[in-house]
mmCIF file as Biopython writes it, N, C-alpha, C and O atoms, coordinates in Angstrom:
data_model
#
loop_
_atom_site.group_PDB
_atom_site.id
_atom_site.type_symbol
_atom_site.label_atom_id
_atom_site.label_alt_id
_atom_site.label_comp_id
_atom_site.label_asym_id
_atom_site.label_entity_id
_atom_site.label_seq_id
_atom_site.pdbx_PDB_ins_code
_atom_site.Cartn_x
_atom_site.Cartn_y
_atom_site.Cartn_z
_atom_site.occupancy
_atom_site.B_iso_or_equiv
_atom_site.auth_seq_id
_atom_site.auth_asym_id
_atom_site.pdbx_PDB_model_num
ATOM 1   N N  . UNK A ? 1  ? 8.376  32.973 41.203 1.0 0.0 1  A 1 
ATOM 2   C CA . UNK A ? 1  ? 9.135  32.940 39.976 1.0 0.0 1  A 1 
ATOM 3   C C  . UNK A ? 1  ? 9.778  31.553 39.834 1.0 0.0 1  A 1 
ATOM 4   O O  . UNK A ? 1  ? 10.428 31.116 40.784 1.0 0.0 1  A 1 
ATOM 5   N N  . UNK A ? 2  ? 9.666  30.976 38.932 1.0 0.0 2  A 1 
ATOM 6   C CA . UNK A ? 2  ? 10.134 29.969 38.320 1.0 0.0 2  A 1 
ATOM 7   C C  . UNK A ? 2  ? 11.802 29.768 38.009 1.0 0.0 2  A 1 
ATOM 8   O O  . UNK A ? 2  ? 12.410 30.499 37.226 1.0 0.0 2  A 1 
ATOM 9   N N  . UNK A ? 3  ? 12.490 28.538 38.837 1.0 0.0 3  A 1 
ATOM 10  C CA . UNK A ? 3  ? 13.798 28.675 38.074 1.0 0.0 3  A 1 
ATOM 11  C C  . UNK A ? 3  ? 14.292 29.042 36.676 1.0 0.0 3  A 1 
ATOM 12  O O  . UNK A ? 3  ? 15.398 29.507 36.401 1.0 0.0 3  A 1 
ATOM 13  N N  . UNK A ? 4  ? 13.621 28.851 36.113 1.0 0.0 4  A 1 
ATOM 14  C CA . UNK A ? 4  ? 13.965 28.817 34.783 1.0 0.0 4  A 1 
ATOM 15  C C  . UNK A ? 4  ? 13.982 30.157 34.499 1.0 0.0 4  A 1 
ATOM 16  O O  . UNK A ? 4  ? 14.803 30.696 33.758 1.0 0.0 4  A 1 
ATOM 17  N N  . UNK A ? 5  ? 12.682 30.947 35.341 1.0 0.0 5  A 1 
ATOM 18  C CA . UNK A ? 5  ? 12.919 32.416 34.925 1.0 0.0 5  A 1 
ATOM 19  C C  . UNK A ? 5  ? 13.778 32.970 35.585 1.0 0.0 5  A 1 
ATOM 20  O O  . UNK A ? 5  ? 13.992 34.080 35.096 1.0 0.0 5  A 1 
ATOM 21  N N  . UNK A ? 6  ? 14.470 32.753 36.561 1.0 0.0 6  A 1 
ATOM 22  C CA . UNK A ? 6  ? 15.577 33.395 37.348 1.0 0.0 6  A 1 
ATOM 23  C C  . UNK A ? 6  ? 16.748 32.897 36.563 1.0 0.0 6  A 1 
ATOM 24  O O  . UNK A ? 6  ? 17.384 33.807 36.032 1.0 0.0 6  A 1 
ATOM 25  N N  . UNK A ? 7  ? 17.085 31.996 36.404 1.0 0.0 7  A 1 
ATOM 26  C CA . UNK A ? 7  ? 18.183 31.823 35.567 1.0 0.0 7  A 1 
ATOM 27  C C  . UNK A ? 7  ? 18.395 32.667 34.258 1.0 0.0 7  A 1 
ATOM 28  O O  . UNK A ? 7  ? 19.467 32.845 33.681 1.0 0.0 7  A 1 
ATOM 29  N N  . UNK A ? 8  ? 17.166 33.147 33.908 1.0 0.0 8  A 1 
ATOM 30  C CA . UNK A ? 8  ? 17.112 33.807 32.475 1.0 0.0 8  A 1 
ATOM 31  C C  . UNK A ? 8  ? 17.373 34.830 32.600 1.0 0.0 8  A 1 
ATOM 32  O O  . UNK A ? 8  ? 18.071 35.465 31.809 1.0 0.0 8  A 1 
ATOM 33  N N  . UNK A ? 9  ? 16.665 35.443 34.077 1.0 0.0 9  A 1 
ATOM 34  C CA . UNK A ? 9  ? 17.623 36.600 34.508 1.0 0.0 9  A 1 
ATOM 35  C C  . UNK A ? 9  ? 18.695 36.936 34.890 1.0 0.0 9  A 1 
ATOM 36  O O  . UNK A ? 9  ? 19.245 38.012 34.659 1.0 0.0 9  A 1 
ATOM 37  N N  . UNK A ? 10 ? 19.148 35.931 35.592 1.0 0.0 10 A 1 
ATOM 38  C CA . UNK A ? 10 ? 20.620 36.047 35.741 1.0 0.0 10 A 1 
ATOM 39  C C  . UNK A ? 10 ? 21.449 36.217 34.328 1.0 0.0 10 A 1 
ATOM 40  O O  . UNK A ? 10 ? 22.250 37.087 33.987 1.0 0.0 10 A 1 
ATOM 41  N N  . UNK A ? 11 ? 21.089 35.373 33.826 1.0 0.0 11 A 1 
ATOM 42  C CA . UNK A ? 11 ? 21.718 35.374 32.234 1.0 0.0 11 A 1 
ATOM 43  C C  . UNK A ? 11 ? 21.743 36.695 31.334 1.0 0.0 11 A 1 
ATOM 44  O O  . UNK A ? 11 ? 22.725 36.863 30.611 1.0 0.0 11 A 1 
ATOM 45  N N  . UNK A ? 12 ? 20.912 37.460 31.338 1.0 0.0 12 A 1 
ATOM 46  C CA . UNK A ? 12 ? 20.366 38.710 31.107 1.0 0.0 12 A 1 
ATOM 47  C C  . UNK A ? 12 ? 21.634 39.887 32.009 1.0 0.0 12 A 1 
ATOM 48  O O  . UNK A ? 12 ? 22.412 40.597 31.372 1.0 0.0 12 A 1 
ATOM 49  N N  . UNK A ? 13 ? 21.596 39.862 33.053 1.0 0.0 13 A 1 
ATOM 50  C CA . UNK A ? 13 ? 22.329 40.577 33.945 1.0 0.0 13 A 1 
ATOM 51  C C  . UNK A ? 13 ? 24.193 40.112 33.494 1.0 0.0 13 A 1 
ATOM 52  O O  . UNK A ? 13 ? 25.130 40.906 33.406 1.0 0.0 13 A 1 
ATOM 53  N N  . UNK A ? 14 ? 24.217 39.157 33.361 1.0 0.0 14 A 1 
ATOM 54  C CA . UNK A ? 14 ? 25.707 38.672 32.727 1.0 0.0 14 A 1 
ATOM 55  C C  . UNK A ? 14 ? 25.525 38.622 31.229 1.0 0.0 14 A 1 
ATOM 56  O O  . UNK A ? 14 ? 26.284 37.960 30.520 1.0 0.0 14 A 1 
ATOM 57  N N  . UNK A ? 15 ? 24.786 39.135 30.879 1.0 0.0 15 A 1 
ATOM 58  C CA . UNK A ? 15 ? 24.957 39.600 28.827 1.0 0.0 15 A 1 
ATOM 59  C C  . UNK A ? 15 ? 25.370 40.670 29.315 1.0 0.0 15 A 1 
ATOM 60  O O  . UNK A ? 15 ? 26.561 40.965 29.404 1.0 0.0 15 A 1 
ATOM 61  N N  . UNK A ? 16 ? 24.263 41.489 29.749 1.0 0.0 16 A 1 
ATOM 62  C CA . UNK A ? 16 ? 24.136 43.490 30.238 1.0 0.0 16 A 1 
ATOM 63  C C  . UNK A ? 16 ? 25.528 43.869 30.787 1.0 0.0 16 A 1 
ATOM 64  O O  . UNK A ? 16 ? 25.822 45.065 30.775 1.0 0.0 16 A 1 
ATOM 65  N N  . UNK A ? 17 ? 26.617 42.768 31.379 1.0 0.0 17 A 1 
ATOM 66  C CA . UNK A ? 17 ? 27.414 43.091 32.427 1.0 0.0 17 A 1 
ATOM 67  C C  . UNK A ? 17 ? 28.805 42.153 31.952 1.0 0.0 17 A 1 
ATOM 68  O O  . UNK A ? 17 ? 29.758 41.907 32.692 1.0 0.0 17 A 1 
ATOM 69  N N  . UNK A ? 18 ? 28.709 41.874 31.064 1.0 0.0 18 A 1 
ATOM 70  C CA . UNK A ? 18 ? 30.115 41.048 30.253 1.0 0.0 18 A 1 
ATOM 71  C C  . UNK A ? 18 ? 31.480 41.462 30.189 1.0 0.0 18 A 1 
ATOM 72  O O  . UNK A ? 18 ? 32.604 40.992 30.369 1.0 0.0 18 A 1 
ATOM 73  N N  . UNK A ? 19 ? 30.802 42.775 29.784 1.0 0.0 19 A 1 
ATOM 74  C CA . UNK A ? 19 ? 32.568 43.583 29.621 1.0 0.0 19 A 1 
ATOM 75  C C  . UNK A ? 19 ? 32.844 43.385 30.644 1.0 0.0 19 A 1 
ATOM 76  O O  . UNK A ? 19 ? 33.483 42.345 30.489 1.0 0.0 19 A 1 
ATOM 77  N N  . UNK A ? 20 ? 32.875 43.687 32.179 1.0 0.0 20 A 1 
ATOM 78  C CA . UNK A ? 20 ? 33.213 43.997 33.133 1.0 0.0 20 A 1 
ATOM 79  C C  . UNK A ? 20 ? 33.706 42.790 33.646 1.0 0.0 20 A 1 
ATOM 80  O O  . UNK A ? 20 ? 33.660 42.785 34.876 1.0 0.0 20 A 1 
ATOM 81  N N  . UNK A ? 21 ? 34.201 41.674 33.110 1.0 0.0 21 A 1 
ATOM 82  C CA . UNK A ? 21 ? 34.318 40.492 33.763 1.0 0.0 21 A 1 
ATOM 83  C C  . UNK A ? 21 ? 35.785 40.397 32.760 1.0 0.0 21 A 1 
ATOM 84  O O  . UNK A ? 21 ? 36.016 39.984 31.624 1.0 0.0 21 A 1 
ATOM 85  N N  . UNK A ? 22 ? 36.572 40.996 33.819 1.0 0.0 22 A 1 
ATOM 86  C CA . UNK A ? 22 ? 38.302 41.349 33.835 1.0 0.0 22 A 1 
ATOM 87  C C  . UNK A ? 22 ? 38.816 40.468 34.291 1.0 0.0 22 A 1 
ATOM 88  O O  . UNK A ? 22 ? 39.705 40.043 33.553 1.0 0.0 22 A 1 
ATOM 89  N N  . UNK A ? 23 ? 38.672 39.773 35.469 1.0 0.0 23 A 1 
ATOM 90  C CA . UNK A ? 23 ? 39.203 39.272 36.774 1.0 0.0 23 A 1 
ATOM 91  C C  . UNK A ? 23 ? 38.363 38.042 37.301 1.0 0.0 23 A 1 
ATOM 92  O O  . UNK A ? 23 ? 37.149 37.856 37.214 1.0 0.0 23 A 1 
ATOM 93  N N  . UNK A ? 24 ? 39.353 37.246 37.877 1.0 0.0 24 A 1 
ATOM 94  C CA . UNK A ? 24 ? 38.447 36.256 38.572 1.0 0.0 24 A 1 
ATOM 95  C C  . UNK A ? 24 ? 37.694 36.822 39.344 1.0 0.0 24 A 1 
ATOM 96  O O  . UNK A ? 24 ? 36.546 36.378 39.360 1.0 0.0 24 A 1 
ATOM 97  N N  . UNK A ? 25 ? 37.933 37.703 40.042 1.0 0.0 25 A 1 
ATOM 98  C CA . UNK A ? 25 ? 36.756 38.559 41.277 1.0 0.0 25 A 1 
ATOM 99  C C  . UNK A ? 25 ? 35.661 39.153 40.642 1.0 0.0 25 A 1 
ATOM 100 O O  . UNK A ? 25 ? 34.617 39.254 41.286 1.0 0.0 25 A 1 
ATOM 101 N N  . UNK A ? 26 ? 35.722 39.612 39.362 1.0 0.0 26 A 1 
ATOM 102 C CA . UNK A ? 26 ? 34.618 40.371 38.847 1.0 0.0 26 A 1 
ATOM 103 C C  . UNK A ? 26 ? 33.876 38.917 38.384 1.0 0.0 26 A 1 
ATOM 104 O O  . UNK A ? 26 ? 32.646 38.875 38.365 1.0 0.0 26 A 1 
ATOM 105 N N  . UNK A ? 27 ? 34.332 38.242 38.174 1.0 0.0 27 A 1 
ATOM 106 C CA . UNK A ? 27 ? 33.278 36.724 37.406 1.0 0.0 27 A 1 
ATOM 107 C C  . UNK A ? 27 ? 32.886 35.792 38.698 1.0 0.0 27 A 1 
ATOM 108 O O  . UNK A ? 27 ? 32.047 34.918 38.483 1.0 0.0 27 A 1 
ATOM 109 N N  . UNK A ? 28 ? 33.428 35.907 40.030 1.0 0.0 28 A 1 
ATOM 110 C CA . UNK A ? 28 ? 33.152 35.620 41.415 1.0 0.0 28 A 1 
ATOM 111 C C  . UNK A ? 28 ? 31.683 35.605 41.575 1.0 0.0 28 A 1 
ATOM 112 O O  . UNK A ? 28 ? 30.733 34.830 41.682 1.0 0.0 28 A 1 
ATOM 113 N N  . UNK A ? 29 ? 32.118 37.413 41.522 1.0 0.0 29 A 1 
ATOM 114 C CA . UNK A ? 29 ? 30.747 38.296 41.924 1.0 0.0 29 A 1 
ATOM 115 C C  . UNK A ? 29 ? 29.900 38.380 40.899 1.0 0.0 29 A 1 
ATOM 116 O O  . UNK A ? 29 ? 28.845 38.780 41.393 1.0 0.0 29 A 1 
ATOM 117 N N  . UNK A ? 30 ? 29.774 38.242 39.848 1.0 0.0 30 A 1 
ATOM 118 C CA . UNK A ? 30 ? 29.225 38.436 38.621 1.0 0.0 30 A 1 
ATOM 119 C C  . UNK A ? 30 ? 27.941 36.694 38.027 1.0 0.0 30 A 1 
ATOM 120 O O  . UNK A ? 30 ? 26.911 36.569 37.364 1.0 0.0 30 A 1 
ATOM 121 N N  . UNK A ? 31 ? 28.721 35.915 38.655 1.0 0.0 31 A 1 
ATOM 122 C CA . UNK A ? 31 ? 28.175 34.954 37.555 1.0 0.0 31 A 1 
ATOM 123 C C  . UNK A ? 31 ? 28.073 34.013 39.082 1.0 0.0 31 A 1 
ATOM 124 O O  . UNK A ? 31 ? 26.999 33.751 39.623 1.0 0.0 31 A 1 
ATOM 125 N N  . UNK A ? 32 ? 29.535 33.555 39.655 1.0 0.0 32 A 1 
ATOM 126 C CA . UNK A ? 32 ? 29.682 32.065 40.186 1.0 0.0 32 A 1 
ATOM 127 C C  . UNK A ? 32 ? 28.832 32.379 42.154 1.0 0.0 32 A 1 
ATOM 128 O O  . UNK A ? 32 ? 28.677 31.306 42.739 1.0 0.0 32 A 1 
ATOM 129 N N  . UNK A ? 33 ? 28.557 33.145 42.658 1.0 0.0 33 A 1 
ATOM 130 C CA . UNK A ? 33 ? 28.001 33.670 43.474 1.0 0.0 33 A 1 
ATOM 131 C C  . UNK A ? 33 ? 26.698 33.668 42.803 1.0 0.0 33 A 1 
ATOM 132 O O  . UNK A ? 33 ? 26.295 32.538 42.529 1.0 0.0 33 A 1 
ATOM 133 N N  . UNK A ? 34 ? 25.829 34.778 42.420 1.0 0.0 34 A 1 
ATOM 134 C CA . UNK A ? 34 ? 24.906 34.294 42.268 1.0 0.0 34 A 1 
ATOM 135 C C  . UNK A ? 34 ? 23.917 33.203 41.583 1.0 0.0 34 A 1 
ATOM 136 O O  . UNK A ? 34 ? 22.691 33.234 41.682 1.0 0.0 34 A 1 
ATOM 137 N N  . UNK A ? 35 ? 24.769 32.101 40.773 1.0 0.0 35 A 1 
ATOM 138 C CA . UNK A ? 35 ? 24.783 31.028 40.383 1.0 0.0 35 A 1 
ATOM 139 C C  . UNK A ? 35 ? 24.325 29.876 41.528 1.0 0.0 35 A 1 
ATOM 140 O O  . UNK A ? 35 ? 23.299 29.197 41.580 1.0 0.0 35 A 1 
ATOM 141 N N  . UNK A ? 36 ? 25.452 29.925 42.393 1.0 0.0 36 A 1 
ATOM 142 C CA . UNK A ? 36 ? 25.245 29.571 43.270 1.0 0.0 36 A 1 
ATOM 143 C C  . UNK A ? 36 ? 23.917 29.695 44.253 1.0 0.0 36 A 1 
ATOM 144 O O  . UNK A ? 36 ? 23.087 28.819 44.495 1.0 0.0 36 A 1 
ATOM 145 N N  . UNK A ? 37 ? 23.964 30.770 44.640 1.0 0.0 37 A 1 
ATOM 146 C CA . UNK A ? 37 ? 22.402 31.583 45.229 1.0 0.0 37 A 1 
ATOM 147 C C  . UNK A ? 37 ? 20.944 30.813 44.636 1.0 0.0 37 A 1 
ATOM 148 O O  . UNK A ? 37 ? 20.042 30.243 45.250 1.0 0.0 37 A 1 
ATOM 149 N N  . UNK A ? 38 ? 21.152 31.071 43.157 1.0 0.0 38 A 1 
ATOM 150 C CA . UNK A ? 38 ? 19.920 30.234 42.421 1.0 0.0 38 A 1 
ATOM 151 C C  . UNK A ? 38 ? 19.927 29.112 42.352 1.0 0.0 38 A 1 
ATOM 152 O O  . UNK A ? 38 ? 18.953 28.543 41.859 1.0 0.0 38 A 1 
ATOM 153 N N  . UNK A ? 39 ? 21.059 28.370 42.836 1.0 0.0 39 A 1 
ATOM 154 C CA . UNK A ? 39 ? 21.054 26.989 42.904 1.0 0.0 39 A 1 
ATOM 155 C C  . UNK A ? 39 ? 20.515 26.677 44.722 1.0 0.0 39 A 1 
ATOM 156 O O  . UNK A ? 39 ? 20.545 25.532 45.173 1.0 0.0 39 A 1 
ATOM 157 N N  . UNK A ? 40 ? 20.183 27.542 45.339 1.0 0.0 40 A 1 
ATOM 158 C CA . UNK A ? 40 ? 20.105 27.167 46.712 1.0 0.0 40 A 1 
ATOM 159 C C  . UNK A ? 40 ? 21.194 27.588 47.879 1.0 0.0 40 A 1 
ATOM 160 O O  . UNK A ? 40 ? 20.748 27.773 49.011 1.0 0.0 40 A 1 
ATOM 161 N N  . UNK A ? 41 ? 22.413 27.725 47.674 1.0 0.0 41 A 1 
ATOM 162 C CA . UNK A ? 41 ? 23.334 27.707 48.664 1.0 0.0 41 A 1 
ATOM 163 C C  . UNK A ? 41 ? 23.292 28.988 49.339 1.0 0.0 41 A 1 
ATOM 164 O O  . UNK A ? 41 ? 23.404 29.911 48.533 1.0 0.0 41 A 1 
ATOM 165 N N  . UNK A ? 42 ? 23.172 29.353 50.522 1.0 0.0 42 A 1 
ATOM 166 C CA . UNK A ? 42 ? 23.512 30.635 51.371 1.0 0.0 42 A 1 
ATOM 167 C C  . UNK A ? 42 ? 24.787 31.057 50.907 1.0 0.0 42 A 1 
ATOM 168 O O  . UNK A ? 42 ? 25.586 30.241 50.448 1.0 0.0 42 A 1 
ATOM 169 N N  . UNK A ? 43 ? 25.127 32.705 51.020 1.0 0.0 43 A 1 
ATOM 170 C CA . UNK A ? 43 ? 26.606 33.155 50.313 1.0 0.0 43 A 1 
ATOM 171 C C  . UNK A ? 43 ? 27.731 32.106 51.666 1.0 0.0 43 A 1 
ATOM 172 O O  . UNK A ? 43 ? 28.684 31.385 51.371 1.0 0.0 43 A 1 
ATOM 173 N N  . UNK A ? 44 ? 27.234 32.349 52.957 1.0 0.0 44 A 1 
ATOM 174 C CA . UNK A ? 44 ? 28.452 31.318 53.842 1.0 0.0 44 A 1 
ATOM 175 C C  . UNK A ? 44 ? 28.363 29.877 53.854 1.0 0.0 44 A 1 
ATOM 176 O O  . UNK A ? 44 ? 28.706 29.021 54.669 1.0 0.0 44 A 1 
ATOM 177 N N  . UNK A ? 45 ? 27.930 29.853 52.972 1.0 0.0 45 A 1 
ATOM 178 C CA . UNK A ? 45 ? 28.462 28.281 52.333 1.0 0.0 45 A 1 
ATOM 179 C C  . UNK A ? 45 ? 29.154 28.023 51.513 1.0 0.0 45 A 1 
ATOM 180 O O  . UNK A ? 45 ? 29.593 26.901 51.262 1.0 0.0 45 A 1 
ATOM 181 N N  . UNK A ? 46 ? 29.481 29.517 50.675 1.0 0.0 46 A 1 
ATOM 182 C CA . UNK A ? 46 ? 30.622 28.920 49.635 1.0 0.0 46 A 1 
ATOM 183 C C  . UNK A ? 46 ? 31.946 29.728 49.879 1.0 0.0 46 A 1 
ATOM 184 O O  . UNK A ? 46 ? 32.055 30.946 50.020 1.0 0.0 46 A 1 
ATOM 185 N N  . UNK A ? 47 ? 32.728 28.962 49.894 1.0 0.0 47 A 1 
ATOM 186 C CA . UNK A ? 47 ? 34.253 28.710 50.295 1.0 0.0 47 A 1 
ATOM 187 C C  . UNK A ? 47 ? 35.620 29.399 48.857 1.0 0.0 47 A 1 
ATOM 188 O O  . UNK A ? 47 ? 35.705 28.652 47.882 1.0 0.0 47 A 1 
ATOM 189 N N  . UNK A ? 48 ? 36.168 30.172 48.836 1.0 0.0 48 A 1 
ATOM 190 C CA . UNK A ? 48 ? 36.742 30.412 48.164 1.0 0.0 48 A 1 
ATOM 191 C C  . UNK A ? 48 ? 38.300 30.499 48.312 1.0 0.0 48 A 1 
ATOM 192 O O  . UNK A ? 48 ? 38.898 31.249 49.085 1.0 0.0 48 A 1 
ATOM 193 N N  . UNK A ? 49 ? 38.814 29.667 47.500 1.0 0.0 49 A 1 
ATOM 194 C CA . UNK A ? 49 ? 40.310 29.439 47.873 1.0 0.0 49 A 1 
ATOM 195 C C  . UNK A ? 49 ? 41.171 28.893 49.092 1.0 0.0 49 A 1 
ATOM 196 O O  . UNK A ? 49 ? 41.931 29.600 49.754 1.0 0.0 49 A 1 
ATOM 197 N N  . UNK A ? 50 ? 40.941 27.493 49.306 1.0 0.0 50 A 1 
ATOM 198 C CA . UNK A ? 50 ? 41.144 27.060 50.765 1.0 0.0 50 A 1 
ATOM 199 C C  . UNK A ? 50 ? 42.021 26.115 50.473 1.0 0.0 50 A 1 
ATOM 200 O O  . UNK A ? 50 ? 41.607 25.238 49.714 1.0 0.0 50 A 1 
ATOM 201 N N  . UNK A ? 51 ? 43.300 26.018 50.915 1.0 0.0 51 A 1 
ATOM 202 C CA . UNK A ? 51 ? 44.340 26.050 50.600 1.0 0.0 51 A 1 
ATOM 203 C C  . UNK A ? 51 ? 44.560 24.500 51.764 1.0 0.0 51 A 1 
ATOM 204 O O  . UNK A ? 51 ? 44.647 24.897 52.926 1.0 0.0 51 A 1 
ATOM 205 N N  . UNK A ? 52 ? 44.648 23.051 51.668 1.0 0.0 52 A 1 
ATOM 206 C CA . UNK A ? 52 ? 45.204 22.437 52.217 1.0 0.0 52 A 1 
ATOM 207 C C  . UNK A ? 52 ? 46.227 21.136 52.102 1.0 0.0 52 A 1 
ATOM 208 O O  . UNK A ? 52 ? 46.713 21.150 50.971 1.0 0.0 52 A 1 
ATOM 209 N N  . UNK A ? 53 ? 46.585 20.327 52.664 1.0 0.0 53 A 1 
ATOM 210 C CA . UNK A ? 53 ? 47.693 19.612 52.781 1.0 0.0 53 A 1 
ATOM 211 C C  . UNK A ? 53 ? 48.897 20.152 53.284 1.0 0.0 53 A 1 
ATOM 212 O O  . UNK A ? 53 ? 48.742 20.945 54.213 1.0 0.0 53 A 1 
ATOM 213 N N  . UNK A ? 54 ? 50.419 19.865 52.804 1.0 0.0 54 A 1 
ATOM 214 C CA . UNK A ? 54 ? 51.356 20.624 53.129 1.0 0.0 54 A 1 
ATOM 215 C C  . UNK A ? 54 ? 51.876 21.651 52.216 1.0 0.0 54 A 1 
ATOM 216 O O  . UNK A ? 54 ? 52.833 22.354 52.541 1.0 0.0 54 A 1 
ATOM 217 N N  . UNK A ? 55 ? 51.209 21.772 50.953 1.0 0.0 55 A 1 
ATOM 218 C CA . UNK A ? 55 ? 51.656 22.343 50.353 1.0 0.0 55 A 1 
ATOM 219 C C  . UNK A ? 55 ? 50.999 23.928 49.844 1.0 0.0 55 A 1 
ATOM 220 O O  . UNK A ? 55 ? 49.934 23.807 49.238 1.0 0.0 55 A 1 
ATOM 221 N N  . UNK A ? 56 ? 51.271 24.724 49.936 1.0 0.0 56 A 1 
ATOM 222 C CA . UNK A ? 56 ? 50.026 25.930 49.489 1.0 0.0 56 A 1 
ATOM 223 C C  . UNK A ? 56 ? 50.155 25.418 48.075 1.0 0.0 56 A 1 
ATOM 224 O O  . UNK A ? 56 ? 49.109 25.841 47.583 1.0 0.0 56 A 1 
ATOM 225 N N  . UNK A ? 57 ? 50.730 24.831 47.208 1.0 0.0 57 A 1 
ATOM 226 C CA . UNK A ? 57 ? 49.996 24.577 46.145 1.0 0.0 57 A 1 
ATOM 227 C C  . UNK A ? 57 ? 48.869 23.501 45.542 1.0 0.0 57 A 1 
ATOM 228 O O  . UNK A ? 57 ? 48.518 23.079 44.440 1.0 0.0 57 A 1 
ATOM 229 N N  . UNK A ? 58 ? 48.485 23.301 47.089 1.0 0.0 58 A 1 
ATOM 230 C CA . UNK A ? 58 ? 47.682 22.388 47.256 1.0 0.0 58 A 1 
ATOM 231 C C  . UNK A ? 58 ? 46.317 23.124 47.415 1.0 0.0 58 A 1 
ATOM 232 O O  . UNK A ? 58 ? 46.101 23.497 48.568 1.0 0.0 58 A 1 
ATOM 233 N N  . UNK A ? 59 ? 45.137 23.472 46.294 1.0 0.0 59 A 1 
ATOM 234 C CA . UNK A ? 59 ? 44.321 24.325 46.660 1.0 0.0 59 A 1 
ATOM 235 C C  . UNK A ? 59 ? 42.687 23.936 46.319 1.0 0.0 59 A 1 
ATOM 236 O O  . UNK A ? 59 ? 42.727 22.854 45.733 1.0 0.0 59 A 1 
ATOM 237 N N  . UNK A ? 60 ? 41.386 24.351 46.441 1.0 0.0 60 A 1 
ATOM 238 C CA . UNK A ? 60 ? 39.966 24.671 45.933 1.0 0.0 60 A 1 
ATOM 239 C C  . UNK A ? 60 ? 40.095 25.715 45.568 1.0 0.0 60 A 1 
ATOM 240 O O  . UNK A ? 60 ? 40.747 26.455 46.305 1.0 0.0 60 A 1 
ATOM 241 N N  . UNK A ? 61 ? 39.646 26.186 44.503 1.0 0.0 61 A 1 
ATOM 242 C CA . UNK A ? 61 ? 38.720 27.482 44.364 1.0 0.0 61 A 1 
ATOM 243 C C  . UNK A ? 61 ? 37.830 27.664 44.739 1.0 0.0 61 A 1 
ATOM 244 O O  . UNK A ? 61 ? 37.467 28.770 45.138 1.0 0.0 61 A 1 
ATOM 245 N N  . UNK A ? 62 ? 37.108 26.567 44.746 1.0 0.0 62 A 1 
ATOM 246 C CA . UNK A ? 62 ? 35.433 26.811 45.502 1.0 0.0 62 A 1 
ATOM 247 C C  . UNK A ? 62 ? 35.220 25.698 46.084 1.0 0.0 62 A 1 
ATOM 248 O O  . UNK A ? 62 ? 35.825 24.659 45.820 1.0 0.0 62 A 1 
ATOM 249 N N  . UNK A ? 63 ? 34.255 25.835 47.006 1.0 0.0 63 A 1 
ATOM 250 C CA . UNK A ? 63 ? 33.806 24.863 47.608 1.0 0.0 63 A 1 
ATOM 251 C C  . UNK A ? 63 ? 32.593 24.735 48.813 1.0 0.0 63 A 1 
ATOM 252 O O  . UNK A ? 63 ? 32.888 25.124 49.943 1.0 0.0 63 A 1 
ATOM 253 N N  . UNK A ? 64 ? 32.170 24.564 48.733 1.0 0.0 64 A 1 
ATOM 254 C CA . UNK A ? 64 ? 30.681 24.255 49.465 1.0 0.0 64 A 1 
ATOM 255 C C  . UNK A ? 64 ? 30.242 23.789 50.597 1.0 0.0 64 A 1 
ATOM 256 O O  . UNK A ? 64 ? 29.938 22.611 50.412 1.0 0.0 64 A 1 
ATOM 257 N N  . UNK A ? 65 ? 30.050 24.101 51.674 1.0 0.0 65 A 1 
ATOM 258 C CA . UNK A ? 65 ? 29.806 23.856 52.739 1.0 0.0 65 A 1 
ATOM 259 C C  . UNK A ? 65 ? 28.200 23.630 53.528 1.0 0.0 65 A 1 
ATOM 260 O O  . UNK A ? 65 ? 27.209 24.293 53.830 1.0 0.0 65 A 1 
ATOM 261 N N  . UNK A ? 66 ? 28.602 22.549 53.591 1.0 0.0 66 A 1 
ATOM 262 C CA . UNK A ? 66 ? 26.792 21.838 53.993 1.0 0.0 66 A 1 
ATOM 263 C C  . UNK A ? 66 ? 26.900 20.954 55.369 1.0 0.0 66 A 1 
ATOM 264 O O  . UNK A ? 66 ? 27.661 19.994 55.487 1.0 0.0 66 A 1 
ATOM 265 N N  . UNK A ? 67 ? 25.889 21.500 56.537 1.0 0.0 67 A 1 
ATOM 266 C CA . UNK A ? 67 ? 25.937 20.550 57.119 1.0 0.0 67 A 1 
ATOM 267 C C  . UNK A ? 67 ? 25.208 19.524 57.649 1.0 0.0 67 A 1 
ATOM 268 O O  . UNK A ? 67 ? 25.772 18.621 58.267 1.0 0.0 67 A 1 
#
């Protein structure tokens, strides 16, 4: 299958599945995860909410891990 056709499916699956995207966790799992996936990355490569410096308001939402 062709990227282009997986993406179309994915796209398809997030029309079919829209309402349900309440929450950052439901659009996590919904869209930015398997986005990711079709772009190549294993799910333990992507990093969610990692909090550094001295400050916890010092943060990523995402982030990617390659080595």
């Amino acid at each position: 299958m062709q990227f282009k056709d997986k993406l179309d499916e994915l796209l398809e699956v997030i029309q079919e599945k829209g309402d349900f995207l309440e929450n950052e966790e439901n659009t996590k799992e919904l869209v930015i995860l398997p986005l990711f996936q079709l772009l190549g990355y294993k799910h333990n490569q992507i990093i969610f909410n990692i909090q550094f410096g001295n400050s916890s308001k010092e943060k990523l939402d995402i982030a990617i891990y390659k080595n």
